[in-house]
Backbone as a printed PyTorch tensor [residue, N CA C, xyz], in Angstrom:
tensor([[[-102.9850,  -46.1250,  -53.9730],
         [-101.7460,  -46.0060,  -54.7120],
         [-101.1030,  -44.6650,  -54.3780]],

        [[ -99.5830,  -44.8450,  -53.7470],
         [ -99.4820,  -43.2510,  -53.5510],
         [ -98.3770,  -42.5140,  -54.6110]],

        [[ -98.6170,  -41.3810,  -54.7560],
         [ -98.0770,  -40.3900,  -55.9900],
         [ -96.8500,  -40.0510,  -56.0010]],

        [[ -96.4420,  -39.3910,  -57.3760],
         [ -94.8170,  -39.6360,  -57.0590],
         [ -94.3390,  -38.9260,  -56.0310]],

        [[ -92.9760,  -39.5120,  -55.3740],
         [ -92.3080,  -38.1210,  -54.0230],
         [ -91.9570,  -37.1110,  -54.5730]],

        [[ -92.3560,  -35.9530,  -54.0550],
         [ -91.5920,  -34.8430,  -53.7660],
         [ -90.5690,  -34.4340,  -52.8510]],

        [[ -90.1400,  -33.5560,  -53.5970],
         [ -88.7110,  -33.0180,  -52.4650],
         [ -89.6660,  -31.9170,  -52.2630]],

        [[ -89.2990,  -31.2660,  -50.3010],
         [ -89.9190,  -29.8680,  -49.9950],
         [ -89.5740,  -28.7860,  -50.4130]],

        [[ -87.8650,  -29.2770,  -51.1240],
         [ -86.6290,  -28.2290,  -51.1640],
         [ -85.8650,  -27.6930,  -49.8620]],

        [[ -85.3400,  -26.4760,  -50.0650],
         [ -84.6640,  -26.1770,  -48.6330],
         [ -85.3110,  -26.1360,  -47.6000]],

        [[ -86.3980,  -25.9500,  -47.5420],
         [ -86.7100,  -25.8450,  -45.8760],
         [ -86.8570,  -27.5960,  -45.1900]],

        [[ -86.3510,  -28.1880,  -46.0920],
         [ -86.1670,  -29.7310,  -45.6810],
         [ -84.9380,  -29.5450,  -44.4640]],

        [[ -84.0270,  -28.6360,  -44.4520],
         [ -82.6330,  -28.1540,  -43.6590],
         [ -83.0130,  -27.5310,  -43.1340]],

        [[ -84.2840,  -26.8870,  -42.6570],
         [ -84.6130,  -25.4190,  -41.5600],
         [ -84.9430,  -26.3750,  -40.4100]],

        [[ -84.1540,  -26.0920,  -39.3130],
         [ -85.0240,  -26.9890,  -37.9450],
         [ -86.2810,  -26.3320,  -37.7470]],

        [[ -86.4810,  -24.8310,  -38.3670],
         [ -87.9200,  -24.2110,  -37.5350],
         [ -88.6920,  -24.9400,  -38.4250]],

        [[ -88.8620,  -25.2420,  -39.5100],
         [ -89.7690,  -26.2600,  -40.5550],
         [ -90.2920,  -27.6910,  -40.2170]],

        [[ -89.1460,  -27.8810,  -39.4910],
         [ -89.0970,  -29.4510,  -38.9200],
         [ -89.4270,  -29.3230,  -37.8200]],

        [[ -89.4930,  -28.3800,  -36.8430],
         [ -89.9750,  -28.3380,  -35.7580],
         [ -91.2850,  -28.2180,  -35.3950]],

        [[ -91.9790,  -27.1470,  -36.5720],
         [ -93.3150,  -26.8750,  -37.0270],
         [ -93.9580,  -28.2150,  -36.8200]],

        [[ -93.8250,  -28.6570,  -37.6660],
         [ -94.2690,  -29.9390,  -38.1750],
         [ -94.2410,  -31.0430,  -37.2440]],

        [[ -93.1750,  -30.9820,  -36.6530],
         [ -93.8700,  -32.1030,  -35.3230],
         [ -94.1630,  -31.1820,  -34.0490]],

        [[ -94.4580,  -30.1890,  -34.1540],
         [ -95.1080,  -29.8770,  -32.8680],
         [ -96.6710,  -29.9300,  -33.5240]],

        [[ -97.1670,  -30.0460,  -34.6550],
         [ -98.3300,  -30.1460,  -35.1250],
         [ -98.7320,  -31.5400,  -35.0680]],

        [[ -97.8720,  -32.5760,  -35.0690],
         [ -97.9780,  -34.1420,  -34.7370],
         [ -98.8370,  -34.0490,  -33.3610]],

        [[ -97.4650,  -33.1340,  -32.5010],
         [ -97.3540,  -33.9680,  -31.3750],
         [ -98.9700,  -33.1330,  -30.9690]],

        [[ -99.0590,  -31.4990,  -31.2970],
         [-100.9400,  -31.4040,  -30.8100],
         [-101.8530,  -31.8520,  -30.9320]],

        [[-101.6320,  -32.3520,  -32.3930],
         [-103.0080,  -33.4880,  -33.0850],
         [-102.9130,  -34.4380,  -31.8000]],

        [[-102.0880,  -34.9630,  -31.4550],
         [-101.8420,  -36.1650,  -30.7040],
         [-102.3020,  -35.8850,  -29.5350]],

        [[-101.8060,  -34.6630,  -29.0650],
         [-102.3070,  -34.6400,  -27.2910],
         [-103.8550,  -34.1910,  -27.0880]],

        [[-104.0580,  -33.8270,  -28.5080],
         [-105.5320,  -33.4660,  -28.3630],
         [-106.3270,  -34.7260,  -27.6510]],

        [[-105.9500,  -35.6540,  -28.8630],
         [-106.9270,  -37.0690,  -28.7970],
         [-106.1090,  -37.2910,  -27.1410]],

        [[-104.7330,  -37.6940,  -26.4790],
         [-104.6880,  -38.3410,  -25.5050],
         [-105.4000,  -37.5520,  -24.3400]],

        [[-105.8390,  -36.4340,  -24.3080],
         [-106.5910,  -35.9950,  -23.1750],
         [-107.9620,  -35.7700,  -23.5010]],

        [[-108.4770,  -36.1290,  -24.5840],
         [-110.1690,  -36.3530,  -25.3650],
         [-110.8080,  -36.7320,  -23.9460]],

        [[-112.1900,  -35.8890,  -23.6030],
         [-112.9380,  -36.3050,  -22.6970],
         [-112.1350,  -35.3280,  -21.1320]],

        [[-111.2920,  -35.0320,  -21.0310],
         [-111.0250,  -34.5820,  -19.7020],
         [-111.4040,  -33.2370,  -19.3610]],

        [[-111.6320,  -32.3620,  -20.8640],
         [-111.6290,  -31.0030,  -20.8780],
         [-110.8500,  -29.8560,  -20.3290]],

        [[-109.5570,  -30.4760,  -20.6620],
         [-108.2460,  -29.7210,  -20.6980],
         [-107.6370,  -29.5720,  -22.2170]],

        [[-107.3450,  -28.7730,  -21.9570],
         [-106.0750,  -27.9880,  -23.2250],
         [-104.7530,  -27.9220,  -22.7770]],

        [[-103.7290,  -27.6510,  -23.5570],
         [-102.8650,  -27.6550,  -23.5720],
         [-102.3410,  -26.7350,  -22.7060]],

        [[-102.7450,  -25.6420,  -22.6260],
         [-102.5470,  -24.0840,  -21.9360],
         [-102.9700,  -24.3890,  -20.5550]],

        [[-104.2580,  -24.8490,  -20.1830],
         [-104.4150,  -25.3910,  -18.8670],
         [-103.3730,  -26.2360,  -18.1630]],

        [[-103.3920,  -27.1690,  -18.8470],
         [-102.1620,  -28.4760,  -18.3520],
         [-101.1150,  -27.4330,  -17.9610]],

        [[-101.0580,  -26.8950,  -19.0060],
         [ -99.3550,  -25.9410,  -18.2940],
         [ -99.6200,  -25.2330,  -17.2530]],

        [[-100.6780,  -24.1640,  -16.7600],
         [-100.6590,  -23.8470,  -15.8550],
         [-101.0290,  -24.2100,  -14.4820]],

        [[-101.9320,  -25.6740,  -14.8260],
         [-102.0530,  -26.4620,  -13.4780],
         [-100.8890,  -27.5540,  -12.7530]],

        [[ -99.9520,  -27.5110,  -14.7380],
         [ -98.7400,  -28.0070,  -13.8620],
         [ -98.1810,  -27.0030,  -12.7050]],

        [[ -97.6910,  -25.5410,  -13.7230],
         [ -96.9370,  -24.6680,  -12.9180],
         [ -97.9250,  -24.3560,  -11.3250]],

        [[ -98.8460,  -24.2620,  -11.4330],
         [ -99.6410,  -24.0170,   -9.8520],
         [ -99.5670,  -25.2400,   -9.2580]],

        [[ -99.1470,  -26.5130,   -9.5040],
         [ -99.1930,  -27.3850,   -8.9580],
         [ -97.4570,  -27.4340,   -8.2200]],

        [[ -96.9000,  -27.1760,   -9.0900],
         [ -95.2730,  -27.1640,   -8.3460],
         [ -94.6960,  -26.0530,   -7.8080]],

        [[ -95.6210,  -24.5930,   -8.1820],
         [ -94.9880,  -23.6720,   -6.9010],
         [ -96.5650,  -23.4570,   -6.2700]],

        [[ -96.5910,  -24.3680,   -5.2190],
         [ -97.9280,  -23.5180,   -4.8030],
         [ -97.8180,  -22.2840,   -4.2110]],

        [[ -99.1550,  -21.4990,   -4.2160],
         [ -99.2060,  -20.2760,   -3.6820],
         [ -98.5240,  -19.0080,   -4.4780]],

        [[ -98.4100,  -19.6440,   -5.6640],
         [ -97.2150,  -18.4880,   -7.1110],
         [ -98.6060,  -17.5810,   -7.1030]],

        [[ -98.4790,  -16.6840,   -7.6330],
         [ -99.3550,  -15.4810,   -8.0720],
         [ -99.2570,  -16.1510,   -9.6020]],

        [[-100.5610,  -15.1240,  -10.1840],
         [-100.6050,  -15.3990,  -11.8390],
         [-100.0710,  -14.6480,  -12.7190]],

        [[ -99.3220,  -14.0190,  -11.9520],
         [ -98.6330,  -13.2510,  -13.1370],
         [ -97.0920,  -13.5740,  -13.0260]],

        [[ -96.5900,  -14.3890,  -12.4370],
         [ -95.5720,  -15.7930,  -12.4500],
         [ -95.8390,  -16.8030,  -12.7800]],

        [[ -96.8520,  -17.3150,  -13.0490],
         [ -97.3620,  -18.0380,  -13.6250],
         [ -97.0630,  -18.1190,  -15.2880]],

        [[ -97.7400,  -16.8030,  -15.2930],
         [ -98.2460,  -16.4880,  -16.8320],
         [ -96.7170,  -16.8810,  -17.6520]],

        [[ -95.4580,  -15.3990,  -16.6870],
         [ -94.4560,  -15.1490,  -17.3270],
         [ -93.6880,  -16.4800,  -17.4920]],

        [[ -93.7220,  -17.5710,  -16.6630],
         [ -92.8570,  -18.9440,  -16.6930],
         [ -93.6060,  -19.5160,  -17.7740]],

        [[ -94.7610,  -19.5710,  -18.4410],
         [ -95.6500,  -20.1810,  -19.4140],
         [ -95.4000,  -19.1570,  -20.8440]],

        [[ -94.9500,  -18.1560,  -20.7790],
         [ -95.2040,  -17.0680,  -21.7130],
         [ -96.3040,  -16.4680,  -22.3470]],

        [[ -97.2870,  -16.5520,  -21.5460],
         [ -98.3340,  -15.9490,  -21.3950],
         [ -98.8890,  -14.7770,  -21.8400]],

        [[ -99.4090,  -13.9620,  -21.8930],
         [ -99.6380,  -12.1800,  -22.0520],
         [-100.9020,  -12.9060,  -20.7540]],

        [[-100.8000,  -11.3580,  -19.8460],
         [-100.9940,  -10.9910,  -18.7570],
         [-103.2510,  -11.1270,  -19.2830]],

        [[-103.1150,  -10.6950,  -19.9680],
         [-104.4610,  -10.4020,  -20.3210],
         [-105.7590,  -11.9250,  -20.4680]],

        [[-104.5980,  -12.6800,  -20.9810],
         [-105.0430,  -13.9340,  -21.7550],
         [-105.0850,  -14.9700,  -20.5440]],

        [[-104.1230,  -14.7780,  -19.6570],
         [-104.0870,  -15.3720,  -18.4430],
         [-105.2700,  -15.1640,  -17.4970]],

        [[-105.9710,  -13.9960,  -17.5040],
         [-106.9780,  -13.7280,  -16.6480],
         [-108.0430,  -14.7240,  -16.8380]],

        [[-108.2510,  -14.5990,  -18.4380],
         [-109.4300,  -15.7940,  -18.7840],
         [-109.2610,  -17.4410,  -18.3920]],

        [[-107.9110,  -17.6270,  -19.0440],
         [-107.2490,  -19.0450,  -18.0090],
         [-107.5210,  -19.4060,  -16.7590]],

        [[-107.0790,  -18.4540,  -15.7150],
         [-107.4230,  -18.6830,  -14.5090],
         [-108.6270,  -18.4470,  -14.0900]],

        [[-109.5370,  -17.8340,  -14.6110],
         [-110.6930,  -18.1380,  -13.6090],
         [-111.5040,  -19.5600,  -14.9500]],

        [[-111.1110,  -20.2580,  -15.9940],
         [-111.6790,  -21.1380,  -16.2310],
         [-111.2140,  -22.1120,  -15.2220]],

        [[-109.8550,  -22.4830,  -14.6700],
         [-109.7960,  -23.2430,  -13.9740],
         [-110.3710,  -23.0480,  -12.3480]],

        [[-110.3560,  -22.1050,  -12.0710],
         [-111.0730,  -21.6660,  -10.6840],
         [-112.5030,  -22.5750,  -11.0140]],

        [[-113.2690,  -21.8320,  -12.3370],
         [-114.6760,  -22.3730,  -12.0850],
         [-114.5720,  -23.4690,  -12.2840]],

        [[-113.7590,  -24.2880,  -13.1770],
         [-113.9950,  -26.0790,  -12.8030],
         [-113.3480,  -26.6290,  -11.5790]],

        [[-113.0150,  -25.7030,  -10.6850],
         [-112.8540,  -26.3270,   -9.5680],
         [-111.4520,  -26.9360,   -9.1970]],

        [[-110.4120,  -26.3670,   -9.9730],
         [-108.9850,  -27.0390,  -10.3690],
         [-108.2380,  -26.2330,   -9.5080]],

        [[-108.3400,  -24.9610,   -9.5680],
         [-107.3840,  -24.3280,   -8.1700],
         [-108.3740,  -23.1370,   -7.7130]],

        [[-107.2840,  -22.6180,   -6.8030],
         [-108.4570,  -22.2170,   -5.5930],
         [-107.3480,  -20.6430,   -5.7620]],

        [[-108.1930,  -19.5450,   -5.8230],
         [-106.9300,  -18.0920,   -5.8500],
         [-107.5870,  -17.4580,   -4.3960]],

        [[-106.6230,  -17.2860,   -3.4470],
         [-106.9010,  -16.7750,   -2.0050],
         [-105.7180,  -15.6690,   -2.1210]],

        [[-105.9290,  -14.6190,   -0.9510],
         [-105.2600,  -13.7150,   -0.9690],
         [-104.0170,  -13.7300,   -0.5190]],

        [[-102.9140,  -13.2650,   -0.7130],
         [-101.5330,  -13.4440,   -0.1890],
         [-101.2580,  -13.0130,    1.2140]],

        [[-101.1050,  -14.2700,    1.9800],
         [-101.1550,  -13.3530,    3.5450],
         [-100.4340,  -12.4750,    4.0360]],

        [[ -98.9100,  -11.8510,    2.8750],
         [ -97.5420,  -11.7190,    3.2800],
         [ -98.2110,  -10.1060,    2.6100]],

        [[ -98.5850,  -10.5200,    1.1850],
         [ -99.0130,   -8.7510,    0.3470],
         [-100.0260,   -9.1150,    0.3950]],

        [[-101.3890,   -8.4240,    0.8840],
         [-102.7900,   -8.4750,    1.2520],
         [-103.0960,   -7.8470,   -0.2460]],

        [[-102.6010,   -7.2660,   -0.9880],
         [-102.4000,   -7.1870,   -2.5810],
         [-102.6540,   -7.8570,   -3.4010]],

        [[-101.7040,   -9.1190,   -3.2550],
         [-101.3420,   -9.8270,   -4.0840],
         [-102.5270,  -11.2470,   -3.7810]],

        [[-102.4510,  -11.8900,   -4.8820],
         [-103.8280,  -13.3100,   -4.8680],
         [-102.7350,  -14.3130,   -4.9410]],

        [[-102.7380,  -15.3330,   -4.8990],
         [-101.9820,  -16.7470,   -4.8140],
         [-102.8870,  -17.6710,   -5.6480]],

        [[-102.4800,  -18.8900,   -5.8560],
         [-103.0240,  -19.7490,   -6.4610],
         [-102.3760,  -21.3100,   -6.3200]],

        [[-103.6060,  -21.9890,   -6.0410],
         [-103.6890,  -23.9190,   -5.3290],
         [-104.1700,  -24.5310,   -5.7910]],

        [[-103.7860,  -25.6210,   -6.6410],
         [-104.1870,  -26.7560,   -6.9330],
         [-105.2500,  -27.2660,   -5.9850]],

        [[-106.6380,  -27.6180,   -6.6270],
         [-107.3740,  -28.2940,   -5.4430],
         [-107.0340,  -29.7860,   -5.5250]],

        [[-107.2310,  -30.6470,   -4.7260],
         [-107.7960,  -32.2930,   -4.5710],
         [-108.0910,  -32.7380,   -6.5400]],

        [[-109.0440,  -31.7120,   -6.9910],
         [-109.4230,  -32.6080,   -8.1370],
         [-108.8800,  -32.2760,   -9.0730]],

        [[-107.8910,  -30.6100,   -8.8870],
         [-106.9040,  -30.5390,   -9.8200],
         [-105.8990,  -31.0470,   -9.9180]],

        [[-105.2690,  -31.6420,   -9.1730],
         [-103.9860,  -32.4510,   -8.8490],
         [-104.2600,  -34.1400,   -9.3720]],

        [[-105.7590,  -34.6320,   -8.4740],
         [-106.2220,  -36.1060,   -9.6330],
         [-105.9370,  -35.4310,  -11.1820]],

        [[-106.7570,  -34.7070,  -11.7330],
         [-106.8900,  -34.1710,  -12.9920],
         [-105.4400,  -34.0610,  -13.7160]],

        [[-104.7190,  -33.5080,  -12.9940],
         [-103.2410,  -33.1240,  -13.8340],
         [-102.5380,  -34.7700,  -13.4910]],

        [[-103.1140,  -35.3680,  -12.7980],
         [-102.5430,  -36.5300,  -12.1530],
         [-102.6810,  -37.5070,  -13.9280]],

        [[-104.0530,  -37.4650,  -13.9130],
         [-104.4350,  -38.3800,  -14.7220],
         [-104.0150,  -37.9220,  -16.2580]],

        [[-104.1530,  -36.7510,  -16.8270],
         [-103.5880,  -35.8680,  -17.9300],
         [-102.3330,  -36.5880,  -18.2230]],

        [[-101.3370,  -36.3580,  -17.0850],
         [ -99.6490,  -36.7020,  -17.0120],
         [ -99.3780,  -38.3230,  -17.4880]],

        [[-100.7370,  -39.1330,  -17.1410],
         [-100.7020,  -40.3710,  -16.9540],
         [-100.5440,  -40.6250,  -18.7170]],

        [[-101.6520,  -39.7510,  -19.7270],
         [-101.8310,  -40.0310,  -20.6570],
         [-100.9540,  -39.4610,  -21.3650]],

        [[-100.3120,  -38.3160,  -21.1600],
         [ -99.6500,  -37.8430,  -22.0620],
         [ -98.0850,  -38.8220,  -22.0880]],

        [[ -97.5570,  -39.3350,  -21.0130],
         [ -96.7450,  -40.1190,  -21.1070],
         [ -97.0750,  -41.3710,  -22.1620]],

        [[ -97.9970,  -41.6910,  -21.8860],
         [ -98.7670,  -42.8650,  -23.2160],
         [ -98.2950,  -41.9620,  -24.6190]],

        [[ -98.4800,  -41.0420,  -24.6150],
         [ -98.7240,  -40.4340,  -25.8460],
         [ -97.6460,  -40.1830,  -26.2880]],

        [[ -96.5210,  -39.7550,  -25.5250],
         [ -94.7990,  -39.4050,  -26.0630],
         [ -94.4960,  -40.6480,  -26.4290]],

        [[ -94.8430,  -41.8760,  -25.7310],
         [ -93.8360,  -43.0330,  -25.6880],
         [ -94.4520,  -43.6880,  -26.6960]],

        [[ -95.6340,  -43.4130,  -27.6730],
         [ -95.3670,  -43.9260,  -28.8200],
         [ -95.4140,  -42.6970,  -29.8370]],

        [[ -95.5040,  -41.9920,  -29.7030],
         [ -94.9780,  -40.7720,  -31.0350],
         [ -93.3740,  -41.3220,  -31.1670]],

        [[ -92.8240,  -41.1760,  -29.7550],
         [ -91.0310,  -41.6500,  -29.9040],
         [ -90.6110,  -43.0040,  -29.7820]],

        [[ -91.6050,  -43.5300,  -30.0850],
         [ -90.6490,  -44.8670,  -30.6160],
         [ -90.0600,  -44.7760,  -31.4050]],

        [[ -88.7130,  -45.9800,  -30.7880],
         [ -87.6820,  -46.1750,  -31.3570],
         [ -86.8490,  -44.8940,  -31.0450]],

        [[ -87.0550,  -44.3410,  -30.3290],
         [ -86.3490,  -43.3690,  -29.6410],
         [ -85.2190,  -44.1740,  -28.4430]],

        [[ -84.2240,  -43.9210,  -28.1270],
         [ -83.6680,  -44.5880,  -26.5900],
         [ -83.5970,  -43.5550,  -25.9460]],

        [[ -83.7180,  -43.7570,  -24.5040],
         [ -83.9210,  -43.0340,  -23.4350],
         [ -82.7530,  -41.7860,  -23.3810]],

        [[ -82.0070,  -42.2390,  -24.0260],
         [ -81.0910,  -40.6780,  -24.0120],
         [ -81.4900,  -40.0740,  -25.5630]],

        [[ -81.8940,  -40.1980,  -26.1630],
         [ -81.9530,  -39.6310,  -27.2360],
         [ -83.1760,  -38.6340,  -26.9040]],

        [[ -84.2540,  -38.9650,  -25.7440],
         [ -85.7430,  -38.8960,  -25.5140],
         [ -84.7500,  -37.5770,  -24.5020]],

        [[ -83.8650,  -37.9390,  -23.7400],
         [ -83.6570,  -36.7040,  -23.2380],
         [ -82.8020,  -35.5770,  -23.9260]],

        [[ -81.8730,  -36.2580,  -24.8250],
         [ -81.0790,  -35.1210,  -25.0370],
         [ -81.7560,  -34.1140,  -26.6530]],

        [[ -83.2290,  -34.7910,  -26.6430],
         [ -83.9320,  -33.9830,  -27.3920],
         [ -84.8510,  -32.7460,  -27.1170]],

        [[ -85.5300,  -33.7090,  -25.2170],
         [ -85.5610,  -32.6220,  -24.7980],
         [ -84.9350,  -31.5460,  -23.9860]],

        [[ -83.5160,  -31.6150,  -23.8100],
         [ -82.5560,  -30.5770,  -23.4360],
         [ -82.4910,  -29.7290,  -24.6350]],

        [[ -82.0320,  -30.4520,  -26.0330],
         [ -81.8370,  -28.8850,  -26.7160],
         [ -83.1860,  -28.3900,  -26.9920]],

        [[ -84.9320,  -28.4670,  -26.9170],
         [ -85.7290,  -28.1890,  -26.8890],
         [ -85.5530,  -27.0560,  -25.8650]],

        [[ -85.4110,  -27.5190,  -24.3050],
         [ -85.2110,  -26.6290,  -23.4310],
         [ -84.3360,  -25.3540,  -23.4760]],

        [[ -83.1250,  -25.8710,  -24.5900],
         [ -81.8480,  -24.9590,  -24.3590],
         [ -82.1540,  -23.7960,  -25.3110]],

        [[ -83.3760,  -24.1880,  -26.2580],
         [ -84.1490,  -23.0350,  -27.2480],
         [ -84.3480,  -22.4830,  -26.9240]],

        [[ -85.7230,  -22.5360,  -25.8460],
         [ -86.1470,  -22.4470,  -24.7220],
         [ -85.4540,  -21.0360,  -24.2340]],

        [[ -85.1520,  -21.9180,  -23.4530],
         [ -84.1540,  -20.4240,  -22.8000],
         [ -83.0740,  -19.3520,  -23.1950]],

        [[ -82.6730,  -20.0260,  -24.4500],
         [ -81.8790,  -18.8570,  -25.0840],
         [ -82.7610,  -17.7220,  -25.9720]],

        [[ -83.9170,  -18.1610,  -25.8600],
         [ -84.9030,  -17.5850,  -26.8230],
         [ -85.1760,  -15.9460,  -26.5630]],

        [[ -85.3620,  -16.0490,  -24.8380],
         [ -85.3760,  -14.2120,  -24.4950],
         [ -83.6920,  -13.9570,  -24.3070]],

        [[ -82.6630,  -14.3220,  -24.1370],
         [ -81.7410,  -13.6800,  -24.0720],
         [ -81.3590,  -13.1180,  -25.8650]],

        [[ -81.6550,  -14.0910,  -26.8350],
         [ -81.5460,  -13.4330,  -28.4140],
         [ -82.3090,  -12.3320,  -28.3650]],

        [[ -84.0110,  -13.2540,  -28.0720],
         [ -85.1470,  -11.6990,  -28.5110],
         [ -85.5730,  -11.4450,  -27.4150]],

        [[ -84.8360,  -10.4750,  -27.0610],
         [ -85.8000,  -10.0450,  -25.3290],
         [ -86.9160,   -9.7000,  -25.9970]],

        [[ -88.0660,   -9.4350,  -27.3360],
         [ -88.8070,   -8.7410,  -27.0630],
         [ -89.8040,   -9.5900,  -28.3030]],

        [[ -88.9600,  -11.3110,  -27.8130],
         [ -90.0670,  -12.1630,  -28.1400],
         [ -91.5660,  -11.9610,  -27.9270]],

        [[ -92.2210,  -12.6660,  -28.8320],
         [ -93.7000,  -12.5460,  -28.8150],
         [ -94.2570,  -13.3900,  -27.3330]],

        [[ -95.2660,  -13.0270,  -26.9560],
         [ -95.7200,  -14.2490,  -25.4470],
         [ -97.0810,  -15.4520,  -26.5180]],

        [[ -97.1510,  -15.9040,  -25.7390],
         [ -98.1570,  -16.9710,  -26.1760],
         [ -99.6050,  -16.2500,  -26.2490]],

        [[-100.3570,  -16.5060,  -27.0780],
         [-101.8500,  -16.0250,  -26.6610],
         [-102.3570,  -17.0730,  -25.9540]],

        [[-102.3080,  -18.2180,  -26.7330],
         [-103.4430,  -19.0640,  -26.3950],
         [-102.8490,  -20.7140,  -26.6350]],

        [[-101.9210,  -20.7270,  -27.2300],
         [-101.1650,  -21.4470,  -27.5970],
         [-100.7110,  -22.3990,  -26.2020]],

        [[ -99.9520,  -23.3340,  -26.0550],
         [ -99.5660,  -24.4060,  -24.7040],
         [ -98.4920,  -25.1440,  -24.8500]],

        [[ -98.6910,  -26.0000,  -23.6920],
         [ -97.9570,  -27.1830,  -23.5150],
         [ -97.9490,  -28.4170,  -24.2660]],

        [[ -97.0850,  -29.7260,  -24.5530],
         [ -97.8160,  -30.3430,  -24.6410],
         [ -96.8100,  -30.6170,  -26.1240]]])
């Protein structure tokens, strides 16, 4: 039997309230759709981003993910040791390290991508295909207006994709 409704009050009108709240959906959710692969959210993002610029350094990495520089170190060599990308030296700055998707990181992000699409397309049902995008444009357009408001936004610790 369920109890009487409540109103939340105003923060029923705050998008950051409402946004909260389904980005807590949508983690509960991506948790379970990648259950068993032993990825996180934070990984996925950065084996996406090493997967589409290969040879990026990690500290382009980090900053396109919002990262802190520190937190990233531990990231990348978890994926090094499972074997997901490969960090070789930069042949151009003998300095600088690079970073490659291997063979089983690319299956891996292959198969991740496979599920998480499962996983949007029923959180958003009843969504139509423009609504699915033009939700995630103003997501994006947050996004990016976010360091031009606060250049001196917070970075992610540990937090992800997803």
């Amino acid at each position: 039997m369920a109890g009487p409704s409540h109103d939340v009050g105003v923060v029923s009108q705050r998008i950051g309230y409402n946004l909260r709240r389904a980005a807590a959906i949508f983690s509960a959710d991506f948790t379970h759709a990648v259950e068993g692969t032993g990825m996180r959210q934070i990984l996925i993002g950065i084996l996406s981003v090493v997967a589409a610029n290969p040879g990026v350094n990690q500290g382009t990495a980090g900053r396109l993910l919002g990262i802190k520089p520190a937190n990233m170190v531990a990231f990348i060599t978890e994926l090094i040791n499972a074997g997901l990308i490969v960090r070789d030296i930069d042949p151009i700055d003998r300095r600088a390290l690079t970073l490659t998707v291997t063979p089983s990181g690319a299956g891996l992000l292959d198969e991740c991508t496979q599920r998480l699409d499962s996983h949007e397309d029923e959180l958003l049902t009843g969504f139509t295909d423009v609504e699915k995008a033009t939700f995630l444009d103003f997501l994006n357009r947050v996004t990016r207006c976010s360091g031009a408001v606060r250049p001196n936004a917070p970075s992610v610790g540990g937090g992800g994709i997803g």
